[in-house]
PQR file with spaces between the fields and no chain letter, atoms N, CA, C, O and H, PARSE charges and radii, in Angstrom:
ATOM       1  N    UNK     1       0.815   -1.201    0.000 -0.4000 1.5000
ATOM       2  CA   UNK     1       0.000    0.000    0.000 -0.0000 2.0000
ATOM       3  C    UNK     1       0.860    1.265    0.000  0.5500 1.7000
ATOM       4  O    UNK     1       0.401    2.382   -0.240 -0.5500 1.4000
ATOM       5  N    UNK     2       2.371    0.963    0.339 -0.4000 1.5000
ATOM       6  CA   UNK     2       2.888    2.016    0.734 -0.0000 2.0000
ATOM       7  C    UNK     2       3.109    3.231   -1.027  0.5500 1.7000
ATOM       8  O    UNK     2       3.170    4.456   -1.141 -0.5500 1.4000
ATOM       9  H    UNK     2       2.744    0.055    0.534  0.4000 1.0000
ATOM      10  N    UNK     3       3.158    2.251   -1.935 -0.4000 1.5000
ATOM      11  CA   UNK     3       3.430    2.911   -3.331 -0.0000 2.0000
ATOM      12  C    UNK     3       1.936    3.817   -3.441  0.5500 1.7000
ATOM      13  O    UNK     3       1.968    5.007   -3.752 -0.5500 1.4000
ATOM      14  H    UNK     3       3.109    1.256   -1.843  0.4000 1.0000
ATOM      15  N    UNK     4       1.045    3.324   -3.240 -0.4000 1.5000
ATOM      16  CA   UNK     4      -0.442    4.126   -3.634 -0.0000 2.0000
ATOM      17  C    UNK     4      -0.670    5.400   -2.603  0.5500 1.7000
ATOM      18  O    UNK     4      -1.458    6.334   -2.756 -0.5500 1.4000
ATOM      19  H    UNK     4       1.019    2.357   -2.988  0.4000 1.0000
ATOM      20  N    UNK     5       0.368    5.137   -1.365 -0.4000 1.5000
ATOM      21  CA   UNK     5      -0.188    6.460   -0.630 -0.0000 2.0000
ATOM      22  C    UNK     5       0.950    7.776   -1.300  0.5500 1.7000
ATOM      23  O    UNK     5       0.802    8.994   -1.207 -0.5500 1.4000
ATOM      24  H    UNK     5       1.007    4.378   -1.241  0.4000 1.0000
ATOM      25  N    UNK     6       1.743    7.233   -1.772 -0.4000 1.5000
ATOM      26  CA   UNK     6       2.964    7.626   -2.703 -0.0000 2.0000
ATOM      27  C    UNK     6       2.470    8.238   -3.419  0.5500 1.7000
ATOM      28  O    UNK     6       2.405    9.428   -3.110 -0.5500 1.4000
ATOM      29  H    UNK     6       1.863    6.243   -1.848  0.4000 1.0000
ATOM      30  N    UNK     7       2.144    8.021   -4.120 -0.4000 1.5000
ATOM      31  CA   UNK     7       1.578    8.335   -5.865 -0.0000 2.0000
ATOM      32  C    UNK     7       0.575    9.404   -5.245  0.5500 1.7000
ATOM      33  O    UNK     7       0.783   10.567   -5.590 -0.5500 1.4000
ATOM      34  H    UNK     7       2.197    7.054   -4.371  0.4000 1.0000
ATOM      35  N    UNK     8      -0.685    9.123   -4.212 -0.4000 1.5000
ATOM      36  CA   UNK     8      -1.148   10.144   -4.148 -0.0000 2.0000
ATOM      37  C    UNK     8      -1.067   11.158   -3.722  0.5500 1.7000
ATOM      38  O    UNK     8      -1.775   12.130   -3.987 -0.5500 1.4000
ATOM      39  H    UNK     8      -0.854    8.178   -3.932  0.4000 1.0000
ATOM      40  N    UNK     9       0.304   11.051   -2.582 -0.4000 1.5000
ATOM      41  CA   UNK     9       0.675   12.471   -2.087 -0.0000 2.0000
ATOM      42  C    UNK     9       1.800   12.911   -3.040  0.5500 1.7000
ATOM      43  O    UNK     9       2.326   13.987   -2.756 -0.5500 1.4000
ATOM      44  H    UNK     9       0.879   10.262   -2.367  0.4000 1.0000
ATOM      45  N    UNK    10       2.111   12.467   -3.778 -0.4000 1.5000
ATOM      46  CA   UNK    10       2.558   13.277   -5.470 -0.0000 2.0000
ATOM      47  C    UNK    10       1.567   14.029   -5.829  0.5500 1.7000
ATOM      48  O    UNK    10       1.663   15.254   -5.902 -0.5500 1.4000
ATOM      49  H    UNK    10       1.684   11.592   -4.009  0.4000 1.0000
ATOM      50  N    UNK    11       0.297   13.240   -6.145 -0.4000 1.5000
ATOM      51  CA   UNK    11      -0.585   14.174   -6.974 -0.0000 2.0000
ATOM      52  C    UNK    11      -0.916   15.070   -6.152  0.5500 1.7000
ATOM      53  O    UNK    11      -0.679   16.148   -6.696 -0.5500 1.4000
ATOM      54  H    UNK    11       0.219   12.244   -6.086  0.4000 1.0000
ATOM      55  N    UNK    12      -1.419   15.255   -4.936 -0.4000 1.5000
ATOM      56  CA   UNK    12      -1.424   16.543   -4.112 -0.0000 2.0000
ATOM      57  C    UNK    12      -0.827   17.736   -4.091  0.5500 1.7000
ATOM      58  O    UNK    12      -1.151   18.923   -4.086 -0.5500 1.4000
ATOM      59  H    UNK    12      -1.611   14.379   -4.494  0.4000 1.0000
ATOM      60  N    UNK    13       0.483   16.847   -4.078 -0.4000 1.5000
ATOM      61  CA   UNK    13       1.565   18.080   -3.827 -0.0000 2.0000
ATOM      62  C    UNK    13       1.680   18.769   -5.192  0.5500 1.7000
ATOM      63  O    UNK    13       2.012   19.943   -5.359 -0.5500 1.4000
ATOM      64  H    UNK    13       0.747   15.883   -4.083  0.4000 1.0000
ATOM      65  N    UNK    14       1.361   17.881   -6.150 -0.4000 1.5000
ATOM      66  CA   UNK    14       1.429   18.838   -7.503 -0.0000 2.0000
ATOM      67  C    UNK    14       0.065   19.242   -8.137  0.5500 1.7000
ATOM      68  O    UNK    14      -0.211   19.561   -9.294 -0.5500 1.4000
ATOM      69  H    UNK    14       1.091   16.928   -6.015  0.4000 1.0000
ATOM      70  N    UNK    15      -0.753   19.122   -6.943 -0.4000 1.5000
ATOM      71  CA   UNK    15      -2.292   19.694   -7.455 -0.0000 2.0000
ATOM      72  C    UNK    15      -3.440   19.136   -7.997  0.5500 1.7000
ATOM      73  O    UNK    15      -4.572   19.576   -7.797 -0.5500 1.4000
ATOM      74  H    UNK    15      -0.529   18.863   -6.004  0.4000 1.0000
ATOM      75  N    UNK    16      -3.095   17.931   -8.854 -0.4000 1.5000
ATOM      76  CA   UNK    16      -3.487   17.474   -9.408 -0.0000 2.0000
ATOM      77  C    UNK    16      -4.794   16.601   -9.374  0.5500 1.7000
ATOM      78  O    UNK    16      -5.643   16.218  -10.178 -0.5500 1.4000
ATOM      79  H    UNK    16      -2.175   17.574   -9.017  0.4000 1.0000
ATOM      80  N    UNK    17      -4.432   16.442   -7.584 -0.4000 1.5000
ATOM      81  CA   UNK    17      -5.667   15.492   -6.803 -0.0000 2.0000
ATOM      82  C    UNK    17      -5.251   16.334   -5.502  0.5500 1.7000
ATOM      83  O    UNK    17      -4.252   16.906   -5.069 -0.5500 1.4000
ATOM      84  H    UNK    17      -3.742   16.754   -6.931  0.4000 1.0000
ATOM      85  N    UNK    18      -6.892   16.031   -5.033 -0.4000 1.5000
ATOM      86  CA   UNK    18      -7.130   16.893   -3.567 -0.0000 2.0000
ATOM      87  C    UNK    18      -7.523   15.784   -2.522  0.5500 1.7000
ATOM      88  O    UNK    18      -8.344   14.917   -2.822 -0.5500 1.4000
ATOM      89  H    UNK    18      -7.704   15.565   -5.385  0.4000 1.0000
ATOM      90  N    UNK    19      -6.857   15.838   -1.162 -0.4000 1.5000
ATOM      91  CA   UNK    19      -7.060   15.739   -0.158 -0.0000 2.0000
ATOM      92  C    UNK    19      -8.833   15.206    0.253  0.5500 1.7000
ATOM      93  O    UNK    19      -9.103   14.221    0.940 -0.5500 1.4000
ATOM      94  H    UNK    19      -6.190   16.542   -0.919  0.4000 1.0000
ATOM      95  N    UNK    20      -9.434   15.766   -0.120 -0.4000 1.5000
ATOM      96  CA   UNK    20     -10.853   15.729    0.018 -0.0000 2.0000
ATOM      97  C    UNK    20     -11.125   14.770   -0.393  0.5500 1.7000
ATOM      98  O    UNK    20     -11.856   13.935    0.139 -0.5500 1.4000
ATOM      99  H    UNK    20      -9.215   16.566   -0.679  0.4000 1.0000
ATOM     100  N    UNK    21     -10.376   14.672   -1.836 -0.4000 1.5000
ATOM     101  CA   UNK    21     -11.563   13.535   -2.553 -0.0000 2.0000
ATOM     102  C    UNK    21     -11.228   11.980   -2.091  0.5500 1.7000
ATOM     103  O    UNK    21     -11.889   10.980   -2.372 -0.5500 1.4000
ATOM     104  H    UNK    21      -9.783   15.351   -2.268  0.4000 1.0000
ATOM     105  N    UNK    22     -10.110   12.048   -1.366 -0.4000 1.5000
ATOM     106  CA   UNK    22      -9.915   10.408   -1.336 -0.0000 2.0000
ATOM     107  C    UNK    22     -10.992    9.577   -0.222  0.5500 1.7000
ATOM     108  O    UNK    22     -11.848   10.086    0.501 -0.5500 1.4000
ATOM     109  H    UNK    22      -9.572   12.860   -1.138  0.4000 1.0000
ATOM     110  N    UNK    23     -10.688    8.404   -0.341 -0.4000 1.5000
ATOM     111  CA   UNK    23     -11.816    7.573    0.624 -0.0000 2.0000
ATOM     112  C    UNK    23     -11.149    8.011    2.404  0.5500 1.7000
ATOM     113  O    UNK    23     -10.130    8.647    2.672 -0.5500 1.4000
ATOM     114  H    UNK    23      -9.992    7.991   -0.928  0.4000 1.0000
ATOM     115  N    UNK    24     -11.651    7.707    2.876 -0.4000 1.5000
ATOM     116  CA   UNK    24     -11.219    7.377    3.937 -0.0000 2.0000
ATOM     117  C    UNK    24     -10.385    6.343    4.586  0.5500 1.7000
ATOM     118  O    UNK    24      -9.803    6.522    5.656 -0.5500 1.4000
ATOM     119  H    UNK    24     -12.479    7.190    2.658  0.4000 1.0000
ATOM     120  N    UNK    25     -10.347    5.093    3.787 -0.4000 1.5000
ATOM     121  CA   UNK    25      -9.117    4.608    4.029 -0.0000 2.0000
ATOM     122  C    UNK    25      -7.767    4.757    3.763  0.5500 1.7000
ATOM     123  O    UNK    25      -6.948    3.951    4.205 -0.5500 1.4000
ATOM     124  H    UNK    25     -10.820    4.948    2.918  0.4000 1.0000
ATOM     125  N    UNK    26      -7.464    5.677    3.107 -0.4000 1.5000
ATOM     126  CA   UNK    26      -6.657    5.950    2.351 -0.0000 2.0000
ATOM     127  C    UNK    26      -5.831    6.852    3.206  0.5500 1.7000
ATOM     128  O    UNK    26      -4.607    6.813    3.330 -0.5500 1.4000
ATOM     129  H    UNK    26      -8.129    6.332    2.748  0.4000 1.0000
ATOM     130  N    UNK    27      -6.635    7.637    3.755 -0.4000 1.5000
ATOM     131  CA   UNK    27      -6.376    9.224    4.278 -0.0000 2.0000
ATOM     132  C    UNK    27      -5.283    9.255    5.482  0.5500 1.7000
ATOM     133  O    UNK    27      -4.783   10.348    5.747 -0.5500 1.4000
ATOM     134  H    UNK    27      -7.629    7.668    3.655  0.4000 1.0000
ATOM     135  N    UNK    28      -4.847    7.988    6.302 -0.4000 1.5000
ATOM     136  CA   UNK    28      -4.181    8.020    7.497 -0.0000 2.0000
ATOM     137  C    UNK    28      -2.808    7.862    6.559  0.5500 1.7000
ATOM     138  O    UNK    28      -1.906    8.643    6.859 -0.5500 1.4000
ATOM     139  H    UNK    28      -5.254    7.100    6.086  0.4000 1.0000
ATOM     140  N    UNK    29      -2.544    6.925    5.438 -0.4000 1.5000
ATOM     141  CA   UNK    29      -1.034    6.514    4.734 -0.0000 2.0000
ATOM     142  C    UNK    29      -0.806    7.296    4.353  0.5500 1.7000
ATOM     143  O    UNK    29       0.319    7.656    4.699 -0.5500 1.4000
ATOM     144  H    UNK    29      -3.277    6.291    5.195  0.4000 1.0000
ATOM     145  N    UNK    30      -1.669    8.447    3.176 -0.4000 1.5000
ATOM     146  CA   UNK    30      -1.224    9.242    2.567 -0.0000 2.0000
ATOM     147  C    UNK    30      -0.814   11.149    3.372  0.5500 1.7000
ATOM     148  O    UNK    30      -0.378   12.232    2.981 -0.5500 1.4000
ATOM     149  H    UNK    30      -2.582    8.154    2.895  0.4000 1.0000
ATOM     150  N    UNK    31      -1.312   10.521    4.625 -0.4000 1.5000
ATOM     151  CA   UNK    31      -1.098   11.843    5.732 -0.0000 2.0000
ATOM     152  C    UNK    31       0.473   11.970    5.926  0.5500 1.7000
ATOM     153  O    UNK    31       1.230   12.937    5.847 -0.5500 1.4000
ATOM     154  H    UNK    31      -1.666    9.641    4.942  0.4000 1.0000
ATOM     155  N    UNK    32       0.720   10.327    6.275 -0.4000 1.5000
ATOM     156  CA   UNK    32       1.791    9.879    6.505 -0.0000 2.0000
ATOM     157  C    UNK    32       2.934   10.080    5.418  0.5500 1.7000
ATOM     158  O    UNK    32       4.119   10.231    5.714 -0.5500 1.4000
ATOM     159  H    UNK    32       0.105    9.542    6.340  0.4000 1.0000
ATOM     160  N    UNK    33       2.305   10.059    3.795 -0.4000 1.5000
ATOM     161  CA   UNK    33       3.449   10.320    3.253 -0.0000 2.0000
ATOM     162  C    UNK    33       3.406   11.514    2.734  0.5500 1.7000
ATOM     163  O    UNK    33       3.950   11.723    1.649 -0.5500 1.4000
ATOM     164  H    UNK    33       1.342    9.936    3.554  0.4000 1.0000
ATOM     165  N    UNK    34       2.728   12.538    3.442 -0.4000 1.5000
ATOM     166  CA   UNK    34       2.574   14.083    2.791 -0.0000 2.0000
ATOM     167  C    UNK    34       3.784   14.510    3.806  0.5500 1.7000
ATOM     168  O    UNK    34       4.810   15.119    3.501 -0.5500 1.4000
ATOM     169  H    UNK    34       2.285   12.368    4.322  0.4000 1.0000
ATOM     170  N    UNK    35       3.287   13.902    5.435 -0.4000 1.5000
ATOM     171  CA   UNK    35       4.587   14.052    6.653 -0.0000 2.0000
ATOM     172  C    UNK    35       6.222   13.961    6.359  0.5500 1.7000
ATOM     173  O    UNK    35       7.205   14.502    6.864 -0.5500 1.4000
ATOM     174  H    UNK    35       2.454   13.408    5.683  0.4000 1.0000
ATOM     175  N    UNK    36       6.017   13.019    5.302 -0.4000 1.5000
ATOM     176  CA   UNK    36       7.529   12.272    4.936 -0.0000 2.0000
ATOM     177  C    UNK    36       8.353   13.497    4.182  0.5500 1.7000
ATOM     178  O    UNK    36       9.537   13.826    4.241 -0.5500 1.4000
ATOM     179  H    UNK    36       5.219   12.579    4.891  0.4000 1.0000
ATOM     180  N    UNK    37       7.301   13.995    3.499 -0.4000 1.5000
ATOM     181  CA   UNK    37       7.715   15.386    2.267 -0.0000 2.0000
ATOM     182  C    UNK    37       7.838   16.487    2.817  0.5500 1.7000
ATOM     183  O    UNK    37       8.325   17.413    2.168 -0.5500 1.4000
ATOM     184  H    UNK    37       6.339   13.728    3.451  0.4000 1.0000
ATOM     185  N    UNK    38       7.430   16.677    4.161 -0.4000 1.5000
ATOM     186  CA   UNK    38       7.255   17.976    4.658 -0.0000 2.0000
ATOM     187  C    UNK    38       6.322   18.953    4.528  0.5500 1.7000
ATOM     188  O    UNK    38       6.522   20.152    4.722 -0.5500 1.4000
ATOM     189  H    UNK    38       7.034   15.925    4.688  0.4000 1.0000
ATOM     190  N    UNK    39       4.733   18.155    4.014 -0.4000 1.5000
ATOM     191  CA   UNK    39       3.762   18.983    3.141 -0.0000 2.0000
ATOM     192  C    UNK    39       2.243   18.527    3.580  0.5500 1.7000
ATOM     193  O    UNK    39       1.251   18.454    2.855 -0.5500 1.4000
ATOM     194  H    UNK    39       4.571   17.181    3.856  0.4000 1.0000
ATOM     195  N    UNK    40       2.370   18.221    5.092 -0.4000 1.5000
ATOM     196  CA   UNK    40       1.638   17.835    6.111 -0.0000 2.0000
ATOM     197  C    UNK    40       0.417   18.997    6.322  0.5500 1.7000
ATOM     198  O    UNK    40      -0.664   18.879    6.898 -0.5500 1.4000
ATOM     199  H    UNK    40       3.176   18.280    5.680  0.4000 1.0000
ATOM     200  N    UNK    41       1.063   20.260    5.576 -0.4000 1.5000
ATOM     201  CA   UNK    41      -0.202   21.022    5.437 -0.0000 2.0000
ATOM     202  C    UNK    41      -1.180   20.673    4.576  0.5500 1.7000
ATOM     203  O    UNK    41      -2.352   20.895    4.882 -0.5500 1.4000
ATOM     204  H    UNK    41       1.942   20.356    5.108  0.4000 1.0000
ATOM     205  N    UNK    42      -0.912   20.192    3.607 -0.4000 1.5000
ATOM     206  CA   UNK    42      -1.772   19.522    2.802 -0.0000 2.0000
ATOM     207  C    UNK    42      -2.983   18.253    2.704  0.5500 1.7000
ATOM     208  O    UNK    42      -3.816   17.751    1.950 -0.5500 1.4000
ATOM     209  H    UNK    42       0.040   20.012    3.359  0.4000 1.0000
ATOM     210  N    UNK    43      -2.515   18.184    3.774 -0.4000 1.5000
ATOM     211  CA   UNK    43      -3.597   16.797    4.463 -0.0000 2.0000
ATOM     212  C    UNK    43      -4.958   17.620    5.142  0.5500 1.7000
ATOM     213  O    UNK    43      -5.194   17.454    6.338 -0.5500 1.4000
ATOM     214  H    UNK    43      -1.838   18.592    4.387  0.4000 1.0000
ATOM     215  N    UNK    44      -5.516   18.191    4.608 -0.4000 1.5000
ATOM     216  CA   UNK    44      -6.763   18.934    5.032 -0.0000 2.0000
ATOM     217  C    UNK    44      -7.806   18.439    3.822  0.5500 1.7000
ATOM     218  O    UNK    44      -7.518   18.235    2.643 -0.5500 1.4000
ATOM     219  H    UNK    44      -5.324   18.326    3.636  0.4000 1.0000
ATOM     220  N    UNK    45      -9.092   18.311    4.469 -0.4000 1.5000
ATOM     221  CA   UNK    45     -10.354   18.890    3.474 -0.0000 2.0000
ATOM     222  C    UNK    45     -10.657   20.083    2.881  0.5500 1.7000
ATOM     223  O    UNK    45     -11.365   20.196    1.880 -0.5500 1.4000
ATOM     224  H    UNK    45      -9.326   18.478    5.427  0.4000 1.0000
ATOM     225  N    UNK    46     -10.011   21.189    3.620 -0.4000 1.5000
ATOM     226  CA   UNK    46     -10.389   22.619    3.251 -0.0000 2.0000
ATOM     227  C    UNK    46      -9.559   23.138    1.608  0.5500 1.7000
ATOM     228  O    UNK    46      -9.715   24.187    0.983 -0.5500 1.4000
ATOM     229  H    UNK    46      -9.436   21.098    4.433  0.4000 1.0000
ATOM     230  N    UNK    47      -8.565   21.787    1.245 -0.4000 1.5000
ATOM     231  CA   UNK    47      -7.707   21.936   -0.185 -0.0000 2.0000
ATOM     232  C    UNK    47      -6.866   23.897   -0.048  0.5500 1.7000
ATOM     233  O    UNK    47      -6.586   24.674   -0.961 -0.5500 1.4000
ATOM     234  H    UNK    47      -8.439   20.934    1.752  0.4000 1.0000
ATOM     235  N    UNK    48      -6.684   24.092    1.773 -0.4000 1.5000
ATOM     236  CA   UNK    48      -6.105   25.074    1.381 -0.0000 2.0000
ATOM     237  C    UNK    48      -4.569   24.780    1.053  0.5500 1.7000
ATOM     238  O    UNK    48      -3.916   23.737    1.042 -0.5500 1.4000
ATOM     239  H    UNK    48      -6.911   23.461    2.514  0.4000 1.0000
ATOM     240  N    UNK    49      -4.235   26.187    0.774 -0.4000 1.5000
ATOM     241  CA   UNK    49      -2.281   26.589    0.458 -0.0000 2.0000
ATOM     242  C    UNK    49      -2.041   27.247    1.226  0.5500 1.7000
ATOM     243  O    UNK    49      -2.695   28.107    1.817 -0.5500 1.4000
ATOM     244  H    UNK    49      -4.766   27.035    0.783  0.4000 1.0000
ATOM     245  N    UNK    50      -0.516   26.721    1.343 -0.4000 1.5000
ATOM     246  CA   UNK    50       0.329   27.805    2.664 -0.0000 2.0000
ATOM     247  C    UNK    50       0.272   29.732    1.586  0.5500 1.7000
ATOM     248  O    UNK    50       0.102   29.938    0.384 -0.5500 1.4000
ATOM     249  H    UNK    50       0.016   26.023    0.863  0.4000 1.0000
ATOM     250  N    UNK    51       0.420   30.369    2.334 -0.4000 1.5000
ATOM     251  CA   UNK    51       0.339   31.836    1.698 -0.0000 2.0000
ATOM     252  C    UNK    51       1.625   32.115    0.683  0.5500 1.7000
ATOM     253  O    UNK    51       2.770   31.842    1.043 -0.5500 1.4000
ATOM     254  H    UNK    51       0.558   30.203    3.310  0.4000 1.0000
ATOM     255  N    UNK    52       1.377   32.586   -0.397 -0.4000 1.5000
ATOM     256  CA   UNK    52       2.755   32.462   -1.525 -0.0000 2.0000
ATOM     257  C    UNK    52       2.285   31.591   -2.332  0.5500 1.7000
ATOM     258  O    UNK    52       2.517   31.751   -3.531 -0.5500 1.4000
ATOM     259  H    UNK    52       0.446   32.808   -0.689  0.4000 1.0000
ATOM     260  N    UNK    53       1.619   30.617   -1.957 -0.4000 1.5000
ATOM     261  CA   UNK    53       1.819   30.120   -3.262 -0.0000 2.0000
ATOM     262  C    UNK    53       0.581   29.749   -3.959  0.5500 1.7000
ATOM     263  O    UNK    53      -0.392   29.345   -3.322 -0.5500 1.4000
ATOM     264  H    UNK    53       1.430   30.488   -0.983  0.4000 1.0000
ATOM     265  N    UNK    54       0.573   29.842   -4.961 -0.4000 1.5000
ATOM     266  CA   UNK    54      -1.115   29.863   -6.125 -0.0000 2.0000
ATOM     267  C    UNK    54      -1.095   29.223   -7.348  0.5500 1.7000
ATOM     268  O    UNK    54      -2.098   29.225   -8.062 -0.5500 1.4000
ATOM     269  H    UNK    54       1.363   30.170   -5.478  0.4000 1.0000
């Protein structure tokens, strides 16, 4: 499982897929590998951005 929480905190981090939309099972691994990146802000429903960037 660890490659799929991968892939989706790629697509996050590059926008592509949001936080929101995934299931709920999903949501604790891929928290975990947003943590790994340093981009732990991104693990929200609200699909916000740190300030700067758009």
């Amino acid at each position: 499982m660890e490659k799929i929480y991968e892939m989706f905190a790629e697509a996050i981090i590059n926008g592509t897929y949001f936080f929101k939309d995934l299931c709920k099972r999903l949501r604790k691994g891929v928290t975990a590998a947003l943590e790994k990146r340093g981009r732990k802000d991104l693990a929200t429903d609200s699909n916000a951005r740190p300030k700067g960037e758009d």
